[in-house]
C-alpha positions in Angstrom: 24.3 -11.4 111.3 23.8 -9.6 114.5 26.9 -7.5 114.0 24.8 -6.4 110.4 21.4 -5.5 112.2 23.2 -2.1 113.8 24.8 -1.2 110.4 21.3 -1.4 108.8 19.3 0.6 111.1 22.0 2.9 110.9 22.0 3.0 107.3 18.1 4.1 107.7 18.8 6.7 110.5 21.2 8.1 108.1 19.3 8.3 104.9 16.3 9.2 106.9 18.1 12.1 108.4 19.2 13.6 104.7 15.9 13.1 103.9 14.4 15.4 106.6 15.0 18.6 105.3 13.3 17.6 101.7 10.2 16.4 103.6 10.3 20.1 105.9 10.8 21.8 102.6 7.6 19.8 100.9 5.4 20.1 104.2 6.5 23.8 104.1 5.8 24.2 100.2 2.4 22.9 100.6 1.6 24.7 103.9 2.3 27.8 102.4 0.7 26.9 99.3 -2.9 25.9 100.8 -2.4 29.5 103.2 -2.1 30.9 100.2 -5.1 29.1 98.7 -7.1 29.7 101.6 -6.1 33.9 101.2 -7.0 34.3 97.9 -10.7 32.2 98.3 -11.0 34.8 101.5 -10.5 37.6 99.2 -12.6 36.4 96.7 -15.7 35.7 99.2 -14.8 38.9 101.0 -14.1 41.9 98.4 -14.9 39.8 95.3 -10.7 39.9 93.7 -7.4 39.2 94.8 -3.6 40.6 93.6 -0.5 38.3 92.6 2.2 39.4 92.2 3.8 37.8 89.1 6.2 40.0 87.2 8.9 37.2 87.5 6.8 34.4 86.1 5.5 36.6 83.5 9.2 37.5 82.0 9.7 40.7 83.6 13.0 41.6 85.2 12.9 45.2 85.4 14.5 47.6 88.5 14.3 51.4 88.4 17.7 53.2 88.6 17.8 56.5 89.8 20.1 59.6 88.3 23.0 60.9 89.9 23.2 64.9 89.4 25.7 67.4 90.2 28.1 66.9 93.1 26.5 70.3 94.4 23.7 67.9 95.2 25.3 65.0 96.5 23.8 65.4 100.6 20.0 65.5 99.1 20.6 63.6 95.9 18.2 60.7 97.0 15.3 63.7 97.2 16.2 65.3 94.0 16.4 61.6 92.2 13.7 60.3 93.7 11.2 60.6 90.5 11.3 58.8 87.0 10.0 55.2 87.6 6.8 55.5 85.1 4.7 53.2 83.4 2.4 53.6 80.0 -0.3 50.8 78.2 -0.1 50.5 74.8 -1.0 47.8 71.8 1.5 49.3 70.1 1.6 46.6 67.7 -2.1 46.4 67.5 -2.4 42.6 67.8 -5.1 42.5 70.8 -2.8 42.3 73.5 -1.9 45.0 76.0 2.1 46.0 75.9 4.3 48.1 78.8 6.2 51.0 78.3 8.8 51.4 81.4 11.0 54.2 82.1 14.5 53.9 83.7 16.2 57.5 85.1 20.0 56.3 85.5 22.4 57.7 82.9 22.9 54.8 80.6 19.9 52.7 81.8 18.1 51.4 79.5 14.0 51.7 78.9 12.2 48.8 78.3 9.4 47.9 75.7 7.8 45.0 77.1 5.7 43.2 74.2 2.5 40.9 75.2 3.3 37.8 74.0 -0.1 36.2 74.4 0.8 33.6 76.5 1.0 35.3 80.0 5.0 36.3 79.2 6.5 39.3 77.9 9.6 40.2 75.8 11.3 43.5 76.3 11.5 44.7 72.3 12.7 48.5 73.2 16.0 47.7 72.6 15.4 46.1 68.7 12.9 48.7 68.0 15.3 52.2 69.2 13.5 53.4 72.1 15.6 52.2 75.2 19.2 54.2 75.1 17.7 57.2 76.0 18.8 58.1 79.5 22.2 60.1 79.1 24.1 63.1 80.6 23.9 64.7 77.8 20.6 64.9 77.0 18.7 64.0 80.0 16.5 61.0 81.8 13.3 59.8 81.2 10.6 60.8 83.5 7.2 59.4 81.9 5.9 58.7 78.4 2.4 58.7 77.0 0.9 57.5 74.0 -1.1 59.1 71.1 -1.6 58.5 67.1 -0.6 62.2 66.3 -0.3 61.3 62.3 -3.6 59.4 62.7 -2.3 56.3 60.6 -3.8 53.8 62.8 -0.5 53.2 65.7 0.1 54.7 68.4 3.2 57.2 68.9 5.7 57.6 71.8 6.2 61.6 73.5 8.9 60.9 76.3 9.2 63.4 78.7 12.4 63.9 80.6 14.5 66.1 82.5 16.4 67.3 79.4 15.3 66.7 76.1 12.1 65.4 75.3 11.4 63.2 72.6 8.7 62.2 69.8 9.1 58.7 68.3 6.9 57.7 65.2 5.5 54.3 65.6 6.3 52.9 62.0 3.3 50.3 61.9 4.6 48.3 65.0 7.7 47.3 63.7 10.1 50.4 64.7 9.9 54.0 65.7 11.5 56.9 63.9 12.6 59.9 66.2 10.9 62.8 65.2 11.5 65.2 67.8 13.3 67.7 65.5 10.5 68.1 63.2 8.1 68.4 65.7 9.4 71.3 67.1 9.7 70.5 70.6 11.7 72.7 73.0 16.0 71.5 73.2 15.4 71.1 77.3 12.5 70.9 79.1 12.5 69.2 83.1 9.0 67.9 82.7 7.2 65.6 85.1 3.9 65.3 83.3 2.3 65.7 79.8 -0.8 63.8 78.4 -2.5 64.0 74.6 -6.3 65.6 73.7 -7.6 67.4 71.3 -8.0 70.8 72.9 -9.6 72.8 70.0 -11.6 68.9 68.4 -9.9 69.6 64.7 -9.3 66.1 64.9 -5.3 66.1 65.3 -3.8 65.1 68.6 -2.0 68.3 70.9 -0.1 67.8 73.6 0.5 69.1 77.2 3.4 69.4 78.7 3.9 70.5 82.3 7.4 71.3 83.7 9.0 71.0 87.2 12.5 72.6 87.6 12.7 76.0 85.5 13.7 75.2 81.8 16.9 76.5 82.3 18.3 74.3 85.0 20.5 71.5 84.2 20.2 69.1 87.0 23.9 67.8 85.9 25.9 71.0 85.6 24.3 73.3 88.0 25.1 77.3 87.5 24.8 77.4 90.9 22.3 76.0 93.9 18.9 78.5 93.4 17.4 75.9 92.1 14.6 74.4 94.4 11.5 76.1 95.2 10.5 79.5 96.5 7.8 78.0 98.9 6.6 75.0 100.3 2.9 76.7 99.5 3.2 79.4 96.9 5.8 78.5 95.1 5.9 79.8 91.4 9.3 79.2 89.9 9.1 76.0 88.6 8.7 74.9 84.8 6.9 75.9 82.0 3.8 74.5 80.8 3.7 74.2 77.2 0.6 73.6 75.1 1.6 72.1 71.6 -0.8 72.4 68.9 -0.6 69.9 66.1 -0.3 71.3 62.4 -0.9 68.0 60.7 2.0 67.8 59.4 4.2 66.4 61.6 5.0 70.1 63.3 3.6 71.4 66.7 3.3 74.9 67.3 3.8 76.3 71.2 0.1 78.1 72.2 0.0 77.3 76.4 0.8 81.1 77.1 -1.2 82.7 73.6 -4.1 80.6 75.2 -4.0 81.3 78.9 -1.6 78.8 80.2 1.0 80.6 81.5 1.7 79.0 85.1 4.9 78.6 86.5 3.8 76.2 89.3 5.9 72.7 90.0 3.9 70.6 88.0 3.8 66.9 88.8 0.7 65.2 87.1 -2.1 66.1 84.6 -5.5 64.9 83.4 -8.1 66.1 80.8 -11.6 65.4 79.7 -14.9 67.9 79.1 -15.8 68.4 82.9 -19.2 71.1 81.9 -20.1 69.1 78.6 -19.1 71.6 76.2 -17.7 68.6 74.0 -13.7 70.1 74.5 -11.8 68.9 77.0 -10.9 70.7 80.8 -7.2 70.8 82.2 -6.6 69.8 85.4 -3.0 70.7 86.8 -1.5 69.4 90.6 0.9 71.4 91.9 4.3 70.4 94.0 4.4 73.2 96.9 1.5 75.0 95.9 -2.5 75.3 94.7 -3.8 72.6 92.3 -4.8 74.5 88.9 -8.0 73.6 86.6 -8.5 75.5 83.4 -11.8 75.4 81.6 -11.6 75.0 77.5 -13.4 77.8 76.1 -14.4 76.4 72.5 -10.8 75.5 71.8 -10.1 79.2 71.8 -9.0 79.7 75.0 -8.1 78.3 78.6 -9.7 80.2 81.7 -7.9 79.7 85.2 -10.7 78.5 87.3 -9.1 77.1 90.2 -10.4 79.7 92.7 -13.6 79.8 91.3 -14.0 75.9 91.4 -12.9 75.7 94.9 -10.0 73.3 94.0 -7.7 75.6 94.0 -7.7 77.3 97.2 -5.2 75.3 100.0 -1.8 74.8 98.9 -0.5 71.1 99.5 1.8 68.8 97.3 -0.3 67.7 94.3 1.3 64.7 93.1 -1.3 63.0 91.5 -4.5 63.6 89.2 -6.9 60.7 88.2 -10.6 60.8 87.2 -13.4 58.7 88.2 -17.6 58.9 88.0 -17.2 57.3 91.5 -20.6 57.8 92.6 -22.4 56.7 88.8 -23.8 59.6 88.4 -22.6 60.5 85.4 -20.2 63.0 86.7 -16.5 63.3 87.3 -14.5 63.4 90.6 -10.8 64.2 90.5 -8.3 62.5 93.1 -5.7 64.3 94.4 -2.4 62.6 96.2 -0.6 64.8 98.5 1.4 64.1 102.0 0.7 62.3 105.3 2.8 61.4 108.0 1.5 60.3 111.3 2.4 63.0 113.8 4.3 65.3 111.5 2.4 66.7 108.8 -1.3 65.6 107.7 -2.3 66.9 104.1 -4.4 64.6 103.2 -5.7 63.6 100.0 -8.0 65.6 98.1 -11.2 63.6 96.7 -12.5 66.8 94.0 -16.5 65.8 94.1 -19.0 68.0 91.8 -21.3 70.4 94.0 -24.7 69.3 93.5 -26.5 72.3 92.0 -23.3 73.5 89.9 -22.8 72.7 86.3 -21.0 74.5 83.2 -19.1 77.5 84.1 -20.4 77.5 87.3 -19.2 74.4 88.1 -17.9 73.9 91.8 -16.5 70.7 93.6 -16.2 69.5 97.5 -13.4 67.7 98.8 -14.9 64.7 100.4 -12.0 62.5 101.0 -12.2 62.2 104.3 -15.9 61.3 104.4 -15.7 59.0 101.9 -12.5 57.7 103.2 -9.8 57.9 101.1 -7.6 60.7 102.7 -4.8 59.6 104.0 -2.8 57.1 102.0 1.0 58.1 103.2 3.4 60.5 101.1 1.2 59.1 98.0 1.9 59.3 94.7 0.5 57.5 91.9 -3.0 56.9 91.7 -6.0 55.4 89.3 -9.8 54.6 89.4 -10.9 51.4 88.1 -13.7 48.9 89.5 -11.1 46.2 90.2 -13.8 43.4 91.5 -16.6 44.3 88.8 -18.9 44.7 90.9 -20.2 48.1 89.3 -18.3 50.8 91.2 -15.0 52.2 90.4 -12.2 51.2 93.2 -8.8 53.2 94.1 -5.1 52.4 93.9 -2.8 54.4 95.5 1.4 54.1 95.7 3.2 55.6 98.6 6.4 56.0 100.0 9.0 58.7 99.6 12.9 57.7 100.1 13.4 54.3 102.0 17.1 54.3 103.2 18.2 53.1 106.5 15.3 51.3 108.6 14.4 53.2 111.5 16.0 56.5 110.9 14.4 59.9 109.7 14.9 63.1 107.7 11.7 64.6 108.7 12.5 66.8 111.5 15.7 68.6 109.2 13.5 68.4 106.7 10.8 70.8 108.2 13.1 72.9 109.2 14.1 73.7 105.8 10.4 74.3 104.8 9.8 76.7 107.6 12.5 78.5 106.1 11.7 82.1 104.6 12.3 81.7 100.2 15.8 82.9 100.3 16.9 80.0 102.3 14.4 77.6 100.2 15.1 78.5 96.9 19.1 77.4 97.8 19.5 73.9 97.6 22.8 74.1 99.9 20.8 75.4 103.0 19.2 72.0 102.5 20.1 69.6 105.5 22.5 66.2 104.2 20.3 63.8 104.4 23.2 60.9 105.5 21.1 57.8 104.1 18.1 59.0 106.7 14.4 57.6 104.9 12.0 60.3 104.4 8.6 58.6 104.5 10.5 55.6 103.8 8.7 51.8 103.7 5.4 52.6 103.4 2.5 50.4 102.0 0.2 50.6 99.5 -3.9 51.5 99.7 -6.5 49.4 97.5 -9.6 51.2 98.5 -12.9 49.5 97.3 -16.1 51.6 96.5 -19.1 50.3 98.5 -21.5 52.4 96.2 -22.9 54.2 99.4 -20.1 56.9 99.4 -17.8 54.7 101.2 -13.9 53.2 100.6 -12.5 50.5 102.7 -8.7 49.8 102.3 -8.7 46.5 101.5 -4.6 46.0 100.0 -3.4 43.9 102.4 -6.0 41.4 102.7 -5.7 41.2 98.6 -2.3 40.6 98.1 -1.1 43.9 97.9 2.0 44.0 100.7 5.2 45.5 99.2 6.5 48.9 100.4 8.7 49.8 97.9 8.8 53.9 97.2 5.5 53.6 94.3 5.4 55.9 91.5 3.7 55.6 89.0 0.7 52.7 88.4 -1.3 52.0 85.2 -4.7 49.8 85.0 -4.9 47.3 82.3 -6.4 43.8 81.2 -3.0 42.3 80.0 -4.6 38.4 79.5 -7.9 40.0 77.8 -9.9 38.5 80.8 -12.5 41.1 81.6 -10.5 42.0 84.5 -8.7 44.9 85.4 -4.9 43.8 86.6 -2.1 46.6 88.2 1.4 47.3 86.8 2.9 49.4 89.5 6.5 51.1 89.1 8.5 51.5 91.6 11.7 54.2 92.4 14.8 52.5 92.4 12.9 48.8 92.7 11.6 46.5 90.4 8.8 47.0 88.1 5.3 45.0 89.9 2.4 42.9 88.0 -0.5 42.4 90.0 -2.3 39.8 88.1 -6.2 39.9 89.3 -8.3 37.6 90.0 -12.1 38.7 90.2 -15.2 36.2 91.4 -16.7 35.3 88.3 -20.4 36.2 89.5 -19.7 39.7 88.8 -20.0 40.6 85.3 -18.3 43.3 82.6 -18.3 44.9 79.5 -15.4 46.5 78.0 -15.3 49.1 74.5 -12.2 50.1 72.2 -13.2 52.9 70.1 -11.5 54.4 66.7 -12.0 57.5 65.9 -12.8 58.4 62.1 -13.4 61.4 60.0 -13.3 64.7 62.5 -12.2 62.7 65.6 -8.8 61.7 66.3 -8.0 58.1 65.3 -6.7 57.3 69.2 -10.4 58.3 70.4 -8.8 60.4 73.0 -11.6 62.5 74.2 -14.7 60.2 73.8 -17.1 59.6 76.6 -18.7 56.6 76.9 -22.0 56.1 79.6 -22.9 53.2 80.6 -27.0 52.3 81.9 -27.9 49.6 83.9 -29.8 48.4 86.7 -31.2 51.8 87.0 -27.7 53.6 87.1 -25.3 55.1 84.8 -21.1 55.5 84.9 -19.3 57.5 82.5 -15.6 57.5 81.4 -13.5 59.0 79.2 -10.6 57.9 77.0 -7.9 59.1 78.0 -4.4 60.3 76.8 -2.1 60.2 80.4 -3.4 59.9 84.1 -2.5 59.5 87.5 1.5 60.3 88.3 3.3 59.3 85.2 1.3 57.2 83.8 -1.3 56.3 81.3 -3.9 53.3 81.5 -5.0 51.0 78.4 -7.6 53.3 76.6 -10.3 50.5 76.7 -12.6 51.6 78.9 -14.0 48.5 81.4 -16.7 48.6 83.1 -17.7 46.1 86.0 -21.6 45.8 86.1 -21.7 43.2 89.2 -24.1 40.1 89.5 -27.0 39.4 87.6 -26.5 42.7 84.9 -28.1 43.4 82.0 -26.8 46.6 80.3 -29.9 48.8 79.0 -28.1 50.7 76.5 -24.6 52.7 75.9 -24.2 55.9 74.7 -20.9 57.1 73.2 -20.2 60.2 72.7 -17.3 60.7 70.2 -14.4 63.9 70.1 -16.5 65.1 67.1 -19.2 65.7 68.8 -21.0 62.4 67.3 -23.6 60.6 69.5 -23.7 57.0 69.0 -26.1 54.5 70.9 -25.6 51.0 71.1 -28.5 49.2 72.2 -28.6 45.8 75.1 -24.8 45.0 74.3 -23.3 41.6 74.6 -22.0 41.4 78.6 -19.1 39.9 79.0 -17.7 41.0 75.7 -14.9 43.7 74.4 -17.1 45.3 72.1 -14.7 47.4 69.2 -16.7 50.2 67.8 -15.7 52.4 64.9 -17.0 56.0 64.6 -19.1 55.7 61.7 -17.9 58.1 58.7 
C-alpha cells in the first residue's frame, strides 16, 4: 500500500505537468482576450470606433505579388515594382452587399473578385466570371481598376488600368463580363497608374480619364534601352500620356484629352474629379510623381483650362501620390489631400491639405495648404489616402498608407538614393546610373496614420490606439460599409503583402445616414457626379459620388454621412449630374435611403 502512495502522487505530478502548458495557453488566451476587450472599449470611450483586422476570418486570403521586368533593371527592380496593389468597391451583382475588386502585378498572378456573401465571408468569383488571368508578359500587369456603368443598363463595368494594355470588361448583369476593350477603342499599351469615370461634358454617358506614368512607348519587360526614368525629381515632364476618352454611346470612346486642353506629360499617379466652382461639370485634379500637382477647370464640357498656377496648387514640386476629397470643415466646400514624402532627417515634403481661400469662388477660385496647421502633414512616404467620418460623429476623418520598399531591417537606400536625385537629367533619365539597391529598404516599415477631425480645424493620429498597427508598404485603401452597418470599415492593399480588412466598430451614440442614388433620364445611371448636402444641427457637409479616388482606388459610391449624438437631419439637397435639384425633407436617420432621379 505504501509502496502504491509514491506511484500515485507521481501519476498526478505527471499528468499535472502535461497539463501546464494547456492551462498557460488558456490563461494566456484569455489574458489577451480581456487586453483586447479592455482596447477596443478604450477606443470606443476615447475616439468613439475601433479597427479589427479580420480579412482571414472573413475568407480572404489575398498577398500582392510584385512584377519582375527587364534584367536591365534587376539592381532597382524592387523601386520600379513597387506599385500595383489596388483596391475598387463595387455591388457588382447589385444584391445590397458591397464586393472587392483586388489587383495582383506578378506575371501570371491572378486578380481576385471577392463577392459579399452576406454573412461576414467572401468568395473570390474573378476566376468563374473571366477577370483574374490578366497579369502577363505579354500584355502587361494590372495597376488599379475603377468602376462605371458606361452602357447605362443598370451594372456596373470594369476599366483596368495596367502597365501594358488596358482593359474594358462589360458586366453582363452580374453573372460574367465580356472584354470589350477592342471596341472601345482604347490605346494597345498604355503604363497607367490612375484613371477614374465622370461625365465631363453631362450628356449623360460615362468618359473616362486615364493618366499615364512611364512614356507610352516603354515596355517595362523588353527595354530599348535604360532612358527610361524621369528627367527630374521636380520638373519632370516625360512621363505618360493623359488620355481623355469620350463615350459615343455606343460602346466606342473617342481620345479628346489633348483636342480639349489636356496635354500633360507629367508622372501621373492619382486622380479625382467633382465640380469644385459649381458650374454643374466636374474639375480635374491631377498629382504629379517628381513634379507640380495639376488642376484643370471644366469649361462647359468644351474645354479644360490648366489652372494649377493660378489656384496656387500648383506651384512647389513634390511627389504627388495621392488625391482624395473631403468638405472637412462642413462648409459646403471641398479640400483636396495630397500624399507626398517624409522622412525624419532626410527629406520633409510634407503633405499637402488643398483648403478653399475664403473670399475666392468660380474661376477665381484659390486654395491654402494648411496641413500642417491642421495637422495632417507628415504621414511617412504616404501613399493611399481617403476622407470618411469613420466614428460618425459628423466630421470627416483621414486614412493614410505609408511605406515605400521594406527589405532588410535596419538598412537604407536613402543616402545612394539622393545622390541620384541630385543628379543633373542626363544622369536621371538613365536608369543604369541608378545605385543597386542590394535588398537595402527605402522608407521601409513604416505605420499607418488614422487622423480624426475634431471639427475645430484639428487631426489627431489616433491609428495605433484603434487597432491600426501593421507596417506593411500601403497602397492603395478604399472606404466601405461591407456588413450594411451604418459604419464606414477600411480595405487597405498592401505591395507585395496581404490584402487588410479593418472591420469598424463605431459607439452606437453617434448616429448616420447613408444615400445610393440612380441616375435617370440625362444623368448617368452610376450617379457619378451628383452632390449630395447634408443640414443639420446648424451645419452642412457635402460629397460627391465619385468614379476613382485616392491612389488606386475607388470607395463604395454610397455616400455616409456621420451626424454624431442626438441628430436630427433638417433636410438634404441632392443635386443630380443633370443639373436636377432634389430636396428630401427630415429623412429617416439611421437609414440607407435609395433615391432615384425622378424622370
Amino acid at each position: 500500500m505504501q509502496g502504491r502512495i509514491p506511484k500515485f502522487i507521481l501519476a498526478v505530478f505527471f499528468v499535472a505537468l502535461l497539463a501546464t502548458p494547456l492551462i498557460l495557453k488558456r490563461f494566456s488566451d484569455t489574458s489577451t482576450a480581456t487586453k483586447a476587450n479592455s482596447d477596443i472599449k478604450s477606443a470606443l470611450n476615447r475616439y468613439g470606433f475601433h479597427l479589427e483586422e479580420v480579412s482571414k476570418t472573413a475568407g480572404i486570403n489575398f498577398t500582392h505579388v510584385a512584377p519582375k521586368f527587364d534584367a536591365k533593371l534587376e539592381h532597382i527592380m524592387p523601386q520600379v515594382a513597387s506599385m500595383g496593389a489596388a483596391v475598387s468597391v463595387v455591388d457588382f451583382d447589385r444584391d445590397g452587399w458591397q464586393d472587392l475588386y483586388v489587383t495582383n502585378s506578378g506575371e501570371g498572378s491572378r486578380n481576385s473578385l471577392y463577392r459579399n456573401n452576406g454573412d461576414g465571408t467572401f468568395k473570390d468569383v474573378a476566376g468563374d466570371l473571366g477577370i483574374a488571368e490578366l497579369n502577363s508578359v505579354e500584355t502587361g500587369v494590372s495597376t488599379g481598376s475603377v468602376w462605371g456603368d458606361y452602357d447605362n443598363d443598370g451594372y456596373e463595368d470594369l476599366f483596368l488600368y495596367k502597365w501594358g494594355t488596358p482593359e474594358l470588361f462589360h458586366n453582363d448583369r452580374g453573372t460574367g463580363f465580356t472584354r470589350v476593350t477592342e471596341k472601345a477603342g482604347l490605346p494597345q499599351w498604355a503604363n497607367a497608374n490612375t484613371a477614374l469615370w465622370l461625365d465631363y461634358d453631362r450628356d449623360g454617358r460615362l468618359d473616362l480619364f486615364v493618366g499615364g506614368y512611364y512614356a507610352e512607348d516603354v515596355n517595362l519587360w523588353n527595354l530599348k534601352d535604360t532612358r527610361m526614368m524621369p528627367e527630374s525629381f521636380e520638373y519632370a515632364k516625360n512621363g505618360g500620356r493623359k488620355y481623355l476618352f469620350r463615350n459615343l454611346g455606343d460602346g466606342g470612346f473617342e481620345e479628346v484629352g489633348e483636342r480639349l486642353g489636356i496635354n500633360s506629360r507629367r508622372w501621373a499617379l492619382a486622380s479625382a474629379a467633382a465640380d469644385l466652382r459649381g458650374t454643374g461639370y466636374p474639375d480635374l485634379f491631377i498629382a504629379n510623381d517628381y513634379g507640380v500637382s495639376e488642376m484643370f477647370f471644366n469649361d462647359g464640357g468644351k474645354k479644360f483650362r490648366d489652372v494649377g498656377e493660378q489656384t496656387k496648387v500648383g506651384f512647389a514640386p513634390k511627389s504627388g501620390m495621392s488625391a482624395a476629397l473631403g468638405d472637412v470643415l462642413n462648409q459646403g466646400k471641398f479640400a483636396i489631400y495630397v500624399t507626398n514624402i517624409s522622412e525624419e532627417g532626410v527629406l520633409i515634403q510634407g503633405n499637402n491639405l488643398w483648403i478653399p481661400r475664403d473670399g475666392t469662388e468660380g474661376d477665381a477660385l484659390q486654395y491654402d495648404n494648411l496641413a500642417r496647421d491642421m495637422g495632417v502633414e507628415i504621414g511617412g512616404w504616404s501613399f493611399g489616402s481617403q476622407f470618411g467620418d469613420l466614428n460618425n460623429d459628423g466630421t470627416q476623418d483621414l486614412y493614410v498608407t505609408n511605406g515605400y520598399v521594406s527589405l532588410e531591417r535596419g538598412t537604407s537606400y536613402w543616402y545612394d538614393y539622393s545622390k541620384i536625385a541630385g543628379g543633373n537629367s542626363a544622369i536621371i533619365s538613365d536608369a543604369k546610373n541608378w545605385p543597386p539597391m542590394v535588398n537595402r529598404s527605402l522608407s521601409g516599415y513604416q505605420h499607418k496614420r488614422v487622423w480624426i477631425n475634431d471639427g475645430a480645424g484639428k487631426f489627431s493620429d489616433v491609428a495605433q490606439a484603434v487597432g491600426v498597427t501593421d507596417t506593411f508598404d500601403g497602397r492603395s485603401v478604399a472606404l466601405v460599409d461591407l456588413w450594411n452597418r451604418g459604419v464606414l470599415d477600411v480595405v487597405v492593399a498592401n505591395q507585395r503583402g496581404p490584402l487588410l480588412i479593418y472591420k469598424n466598430t463605431v459607439a452606437p451614440e453617434n448616429k448616420w445616414v447613408a444615400f445610393e442614388l440612380e441616375g435617370a433620364a440625362a444623368s448617368n445611371r452610376s450617379a457619378i457626379g451628383a452632390q449630395v448636402r447634408v443640414f443639420w444641427d446648424g451645419q452642412q457637409q457635402v460629397q460627391e459620388v465619385s468614379g476613382g479616388s485616392g491612389f488606386c482606388a475607388q470607395n463604395q459610391r454610397r455616400l455616409h454621412f456621420g451626424l454624431g449624438k442626438n441628430a436630427q437631419v433638417e433636410k438634404v439637397v441632392i443635386r443630380w449630374p443633370s443639373g436636377k435639384m432634389q430636396t428630401i425633407e427630415a429623412p429617416e436617420i439611421g437609414k440607407l435611403h435609395q433615391v432615384k432621379e425622378s424622370v
